[in-house]
N, C-alpha and C positions, 0 to 999 in steps of 0.2 A: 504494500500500500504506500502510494507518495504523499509526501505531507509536503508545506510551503514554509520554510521559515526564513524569518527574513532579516539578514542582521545589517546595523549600522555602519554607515562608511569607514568611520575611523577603527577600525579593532586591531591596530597595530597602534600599542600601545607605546609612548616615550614620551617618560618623565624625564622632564630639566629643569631644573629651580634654581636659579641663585641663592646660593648661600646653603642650597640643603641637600641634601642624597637625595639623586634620583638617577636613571637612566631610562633604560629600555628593557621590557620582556616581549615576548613574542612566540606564539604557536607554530606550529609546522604549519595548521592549516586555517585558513585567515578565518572562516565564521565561527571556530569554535566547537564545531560538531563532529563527531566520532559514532565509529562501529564499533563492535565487539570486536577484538582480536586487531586492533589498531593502537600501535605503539604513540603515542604525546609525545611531542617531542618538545620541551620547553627552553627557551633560549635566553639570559640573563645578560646583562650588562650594567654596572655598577655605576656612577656617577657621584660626583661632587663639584658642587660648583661650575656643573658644567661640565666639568675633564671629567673623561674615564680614571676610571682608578684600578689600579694594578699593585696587588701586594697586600691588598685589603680584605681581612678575616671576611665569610659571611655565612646566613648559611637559606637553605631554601626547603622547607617544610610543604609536603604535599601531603593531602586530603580529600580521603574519599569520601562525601556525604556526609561529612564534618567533622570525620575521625580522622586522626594522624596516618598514618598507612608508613611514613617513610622522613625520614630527617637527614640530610646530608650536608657538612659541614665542606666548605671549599674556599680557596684563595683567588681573588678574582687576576682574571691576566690584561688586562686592557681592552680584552676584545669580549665576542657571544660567548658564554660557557653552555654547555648544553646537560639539559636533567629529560630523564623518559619516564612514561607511567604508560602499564600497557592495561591497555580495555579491555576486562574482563567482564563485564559484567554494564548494566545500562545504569546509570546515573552522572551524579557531578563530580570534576573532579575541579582542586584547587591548588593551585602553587601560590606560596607566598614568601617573600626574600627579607632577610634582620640584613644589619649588618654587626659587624662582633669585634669587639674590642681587643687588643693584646691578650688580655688573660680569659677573653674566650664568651665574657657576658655579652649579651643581647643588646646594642643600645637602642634608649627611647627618647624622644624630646620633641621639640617643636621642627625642629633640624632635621628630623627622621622620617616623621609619617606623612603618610596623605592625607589619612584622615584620623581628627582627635581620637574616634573609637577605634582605633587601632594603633597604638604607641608604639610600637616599634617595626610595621611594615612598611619598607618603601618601596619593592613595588609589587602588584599581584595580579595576575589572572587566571583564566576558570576554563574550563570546555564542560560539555555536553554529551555524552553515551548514548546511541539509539536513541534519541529526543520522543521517537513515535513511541516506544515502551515503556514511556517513566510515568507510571501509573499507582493510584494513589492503594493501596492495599487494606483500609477497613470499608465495612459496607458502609453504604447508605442507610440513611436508619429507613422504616419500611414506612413508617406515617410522615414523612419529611415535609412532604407537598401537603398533607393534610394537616399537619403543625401550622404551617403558612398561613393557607386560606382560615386557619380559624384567627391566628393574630389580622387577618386583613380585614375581616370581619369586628372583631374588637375594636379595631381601627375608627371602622366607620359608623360608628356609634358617636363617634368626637365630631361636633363640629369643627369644617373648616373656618377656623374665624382668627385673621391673623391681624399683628399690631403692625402697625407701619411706623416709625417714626424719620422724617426727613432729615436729612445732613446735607451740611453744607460741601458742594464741591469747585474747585476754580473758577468752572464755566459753566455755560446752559448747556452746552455737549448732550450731558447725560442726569436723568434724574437718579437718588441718591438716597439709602431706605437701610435703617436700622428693621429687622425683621424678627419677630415671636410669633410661632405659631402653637398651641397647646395640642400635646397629644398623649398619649396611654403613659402612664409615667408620672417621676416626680419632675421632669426637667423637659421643656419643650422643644420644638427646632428655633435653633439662632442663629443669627447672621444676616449677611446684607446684600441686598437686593440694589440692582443699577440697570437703569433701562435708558433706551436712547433718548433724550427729547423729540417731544412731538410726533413716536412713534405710531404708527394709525394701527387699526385693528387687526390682529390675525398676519401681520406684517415681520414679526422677528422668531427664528429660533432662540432657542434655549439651551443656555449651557448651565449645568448645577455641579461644581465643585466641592469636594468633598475632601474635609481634613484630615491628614497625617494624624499618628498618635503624640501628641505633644499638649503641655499647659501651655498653650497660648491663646488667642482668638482668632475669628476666621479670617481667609485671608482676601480683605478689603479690594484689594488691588485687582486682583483676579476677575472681580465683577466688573470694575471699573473696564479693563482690556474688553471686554467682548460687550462690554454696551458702546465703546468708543469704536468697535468693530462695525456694529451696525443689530448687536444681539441681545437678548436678555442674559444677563451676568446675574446670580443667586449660589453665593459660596455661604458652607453653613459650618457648624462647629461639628466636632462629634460627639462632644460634652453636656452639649444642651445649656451650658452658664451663659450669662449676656455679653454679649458683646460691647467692643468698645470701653474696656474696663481698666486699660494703662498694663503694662508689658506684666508689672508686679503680682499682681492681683491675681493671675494664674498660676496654680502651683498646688501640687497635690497632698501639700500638708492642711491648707486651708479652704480653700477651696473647689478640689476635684479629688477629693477623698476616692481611691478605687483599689488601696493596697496592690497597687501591678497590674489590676486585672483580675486581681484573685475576689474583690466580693459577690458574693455570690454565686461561685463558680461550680459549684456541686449543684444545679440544678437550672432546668433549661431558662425557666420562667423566671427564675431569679438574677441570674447572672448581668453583674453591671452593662457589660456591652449590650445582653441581648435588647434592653432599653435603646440604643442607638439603633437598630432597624426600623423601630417603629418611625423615626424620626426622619431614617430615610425617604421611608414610603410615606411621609405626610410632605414633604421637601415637597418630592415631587407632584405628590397632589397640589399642592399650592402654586405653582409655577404655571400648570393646567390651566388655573383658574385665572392665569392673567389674561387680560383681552387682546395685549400687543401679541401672543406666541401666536406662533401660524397654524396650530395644531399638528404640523407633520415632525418637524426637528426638531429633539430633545436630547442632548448630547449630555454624558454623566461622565464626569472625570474625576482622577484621584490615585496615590501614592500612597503606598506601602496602607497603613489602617484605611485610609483614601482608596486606595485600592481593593480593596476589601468592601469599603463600602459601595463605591464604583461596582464591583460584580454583583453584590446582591441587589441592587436597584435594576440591574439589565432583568435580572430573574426575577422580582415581585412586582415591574412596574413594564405591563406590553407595551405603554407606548413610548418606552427610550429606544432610539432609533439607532443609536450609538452607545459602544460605552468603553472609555478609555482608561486602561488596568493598569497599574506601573507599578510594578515592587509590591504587590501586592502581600500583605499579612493574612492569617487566618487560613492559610491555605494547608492541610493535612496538621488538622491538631492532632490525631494519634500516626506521628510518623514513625515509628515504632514497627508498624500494622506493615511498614511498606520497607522498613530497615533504614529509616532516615531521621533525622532529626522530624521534630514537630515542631507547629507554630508556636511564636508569640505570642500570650504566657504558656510557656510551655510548665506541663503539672504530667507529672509523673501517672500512668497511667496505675501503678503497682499502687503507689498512695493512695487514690480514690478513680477508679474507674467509672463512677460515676460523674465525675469532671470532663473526663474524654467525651463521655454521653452527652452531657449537656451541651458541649461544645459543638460537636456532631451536627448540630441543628442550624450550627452558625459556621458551617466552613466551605469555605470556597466552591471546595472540589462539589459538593453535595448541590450547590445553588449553580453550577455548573450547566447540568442537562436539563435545567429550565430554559436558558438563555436561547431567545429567538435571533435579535437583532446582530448584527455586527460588531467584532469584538476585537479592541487594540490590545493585545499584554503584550510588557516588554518585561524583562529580569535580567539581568548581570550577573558572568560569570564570577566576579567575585563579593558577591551580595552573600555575609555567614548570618545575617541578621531574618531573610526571609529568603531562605537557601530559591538556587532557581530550578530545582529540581524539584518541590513542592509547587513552584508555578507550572513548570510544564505538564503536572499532573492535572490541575487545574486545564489545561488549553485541551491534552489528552480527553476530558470529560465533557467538552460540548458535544452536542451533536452534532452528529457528520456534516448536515445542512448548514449548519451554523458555522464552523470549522470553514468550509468551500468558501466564505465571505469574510471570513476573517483573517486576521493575521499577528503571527506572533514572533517577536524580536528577542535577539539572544544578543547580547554585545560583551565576549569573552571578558573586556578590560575595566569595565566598571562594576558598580555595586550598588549596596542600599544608598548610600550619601552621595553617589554621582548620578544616576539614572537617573533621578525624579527630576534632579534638579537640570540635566541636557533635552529631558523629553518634558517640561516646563508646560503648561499647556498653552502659553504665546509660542511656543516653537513651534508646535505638533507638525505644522502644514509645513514647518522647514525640513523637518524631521522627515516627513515621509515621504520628499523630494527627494532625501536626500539615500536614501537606503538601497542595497544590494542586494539581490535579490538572488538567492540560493536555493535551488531545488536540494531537497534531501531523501534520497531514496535508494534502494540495494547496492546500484552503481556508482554512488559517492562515495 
């Protein structure tokens, strides 16, 4: 069977920083994707300051599906050193490069890394195994779709009855909307709403943005771009707190109490997040009810918990006509089930197996074979935060129909903290100019 995957231009990665460690890694084979019985061939180059560096301890750690597999310590020569991993078996594999001091320690610093969550790599990428086999291994729970339709039901027991409140913006461009809407819950959908001036009836799609997991507020800007576009812009929290509250005010000792993720985590009905879908499907109902959308375009975007959100709005609401997935979270809470790490909070299935259950209800791969519409996901081979082999499980689980219209991005050299932020959703239409387009089948 051919699948379509289609990776980003740049995936020949080289890092050069002034002043910090960087160089160049680089795969034998440019999109990143492998068969079984296909030797990785990874190629290294050291840097500082721009000059190769020769004579320099380091060392390059590969993993398989987030376990170590192999450590090998090396002196760099000025030029590519090369490391192999062979595919045995379908999933992700990872190289990551330290550098190491005289007496052999690891160094960390602002000097080293790419990125803060990760102190001491400087540079790393990922491949892909059989991409079409990385399949998610617990069942579907068997009431899933009937869980659903009873919370959609519950739902609409709520009136839609939302608060608008006006901001001020530069110019008359664009109208400007503090937004609450009340829904099933102690906490409502918030965020803000930006429509073009003097738009006429039935005249603008819709794009509804949807937050990251972070204490912050939504993000303002994001509506602004697509009312300034010519669109409806409606980005929301995934918190449910008010918006507009000063950077402080966010923060989960006081304000967004949720222990990680962990309250209420042993049951379906309880569990903090599961409150945030309700919130989803009311977004969207609210945006419906403006008189500017045109009723056909409704576009749902979003990164990593945004991501997450992003899928389950394609799955509980038929009329998103789009829906753009990136680093999505949530995807294979019991990865275990399938020999992988699991999502974000990850809880120990051995602990309470009833946590995996409730989660179950809320995971990607499961709201997967609902999805009609057309579907962007993208993941990075060196994303350890919401591994990409949990996504492609996730792409694996649409429907074949659905799948034919879709399309899914692998970009070996980046990760959770680089993806969201190069597939931005003011880029998206740079983005998808800009891509290579790689058949992946027997013959590759």
């Amino acid at each position: 069977m051919r699948k379509w995957f289609c990776c980003m231009g740049a995936l020949l990665l080289t890092l050069s920083v002034f002043g910090k460690y960087g160089g160049a890694i680089r795969l034998d084979r440019r999109n990143g994707i492998y068969k079984v019985g296909d030797t990785i061939t990874c190629r290294v180059k050291l840097a500082k300051d721009d000059k190769a560096l020769s004579g320099t301890k380091a060392r390059v750690t590969v993993k398989f599906e987030g376990k170590v597999v192999e450590t090998k310590d090396f002196t760099t020569t000025g030029g590519m050193v090369p490391f192999t991993y062979e595919a045995n078996k379908p999933g992700w594999v990872y190289f990551g490069v330290e550098v190491l001091n005289d007496e052999g320690k690891v160094l960390t610093g602002k000097d080293v890394f790419r990125y803060p969550q990760k102190k001491s790599i400087v540079l790393e990428i990922g491949a892909i195994i059989n991409p079409n086999e990385v399949v998610a291994g617990a069942k579907r729970p068997a009431d899933f779709e009937e869980f659903w339709a009873a919370r959609r039901a519950k739902l609409n027991e709520v009136p839609i009855e939302a608060k608008l409140e006006p901001m001020k913006y530069r110019n008359d461009k664009i109208k400007l909307y503090k937004v609450t809407i009340p829904t099933v819950g102690e906490y409502p959908v918030t965020g803000y709403l930006a429509i073009p001036s003097g738009a006429k009836p039935k005249s603008c799609p819709a794009y509804v943005d949807w937050s990251s997991w972070s204490a912050s507020d939504a993000n303002r800007n994001s509506a602004i771009k697509h009312a300034l576009a010519g669109a409806i812009g409606f980005t929301t929290t995934w918190h449910g707190r008010p918006v507009d509250m000063g950077k402080k005010w966010y923060n989960y000792k006081t304000t967004i109490k949720i222990n990680g993720g962990m309250v209420g985590i042993g049951d379906r009905d309880t569990w903090c997040f599961g409150f945030m879908y309700y919130r989803v499907m009311r977004a969207l109902d609210y945006v419906k009810t403006l008189p500017e959308w045109d009723g056909k375009n409704l576009i749902s975007i979003g990164g990593s918990l945004g991501g997450a959100q992003s899928t389950a709005a394609a799955a509980l609401d038929k009329d998103v006509t789009l829906a753009v997935i990136m680093n999505p979270c949530f995807c294979e809470f019991d990865g275990a089930a399938s020999g992988r790490n699991g999502s974000i909070p990850r809880y120990s299935g051995a602990k309470s197996p009833a946590a995996l259950k409730a989660q179950s209800y809320y995971d990607c791969v499961n709201f997967a074979p609902m999805i009609k519409c057309p579907v962007f996901i993208s993941t990075g081979g060196t994303d350890e935060l919401c591994p990409p082999s949990n996504v492609f499980s996730v792409f694996n689980a649409l429907p074949e129909e659905t799948k034919a219209k879709s399309q899914m991005f692998f970009n070996p050299a980046v990760g959770h903290y680089g993806q969201i932020n190069s597939t931005a959703n003011p880029r998206i239409k740079k983005l998808l100019n800009s891509v290579v387009i790689t058949r992946y089948d027997d013959k590759n």
